[in-house]
C-alpha positions in Angstrom: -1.1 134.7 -113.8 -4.0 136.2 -115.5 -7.3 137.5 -114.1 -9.2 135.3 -116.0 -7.5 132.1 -115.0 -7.3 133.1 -111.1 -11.2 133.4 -111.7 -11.1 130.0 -113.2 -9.0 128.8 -110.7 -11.0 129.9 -107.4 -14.6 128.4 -109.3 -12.7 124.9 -109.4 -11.9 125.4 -105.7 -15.4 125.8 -104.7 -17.0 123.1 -107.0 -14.5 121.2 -105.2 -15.2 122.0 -101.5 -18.7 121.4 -101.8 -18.4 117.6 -102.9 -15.7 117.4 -100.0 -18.7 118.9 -97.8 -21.2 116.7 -99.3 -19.2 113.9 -98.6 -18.5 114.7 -94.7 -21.8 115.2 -94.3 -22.6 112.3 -95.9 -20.3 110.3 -93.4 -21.6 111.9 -90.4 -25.0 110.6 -91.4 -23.6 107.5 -91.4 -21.7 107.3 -88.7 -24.7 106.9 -86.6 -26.0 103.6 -87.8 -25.2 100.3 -86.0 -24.7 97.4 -87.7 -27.3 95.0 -85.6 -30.0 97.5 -87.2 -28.5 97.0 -90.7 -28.2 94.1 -90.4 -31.9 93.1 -89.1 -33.1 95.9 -91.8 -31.6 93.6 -94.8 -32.7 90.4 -93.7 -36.5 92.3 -93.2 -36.3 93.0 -96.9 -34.4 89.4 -97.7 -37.6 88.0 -96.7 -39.9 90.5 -97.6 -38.6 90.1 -101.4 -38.7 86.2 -101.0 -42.6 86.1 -100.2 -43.2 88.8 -102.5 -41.7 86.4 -105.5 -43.3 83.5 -104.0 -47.1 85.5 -104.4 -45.9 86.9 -108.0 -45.0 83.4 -109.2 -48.4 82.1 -108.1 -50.4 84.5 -109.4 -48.7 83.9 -113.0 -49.4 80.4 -112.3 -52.9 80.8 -111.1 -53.0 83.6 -114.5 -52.1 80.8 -116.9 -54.4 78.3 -115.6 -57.1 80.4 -115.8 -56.6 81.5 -119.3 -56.1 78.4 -120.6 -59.1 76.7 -118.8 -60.8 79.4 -120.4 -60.1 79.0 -124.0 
């Protein structure tokens, strides 16, 4: 085996542990959430998105009325 590809060799090895790191960490991270909290987290921002659509869609409503009471 040549220097060169020992070299090349041992840089794809360590390129390699650290997504394997990356992705244990990443699991222990996540091993710590419940899924009650989840859970009560997505249907917070279920209903949060569904009143903020609610206010957009009457405000481009209320935006065309206006304009065109104004013209």
């Amino acid at each position: 085996m040549k220097i060169k590809e020992f070299v090349d060799m041992q840089g794809a090895n360590q390129d390699t542990g650290n997504h394997t790191s990356l992705l244990l960490y990443g699991a222990l991270m996540f091993a710590n959430i419940d899924a009650a909290s989840v859970l009560d987290y997505t249907v917070k921002a279920l209903v949060g998105g569904v009143v903020w659509l609610g206010f957009k869609i009457a405000a481009d409503y209320l935006s065309q009325k206006i304009k065109k009471k104004n013209k």
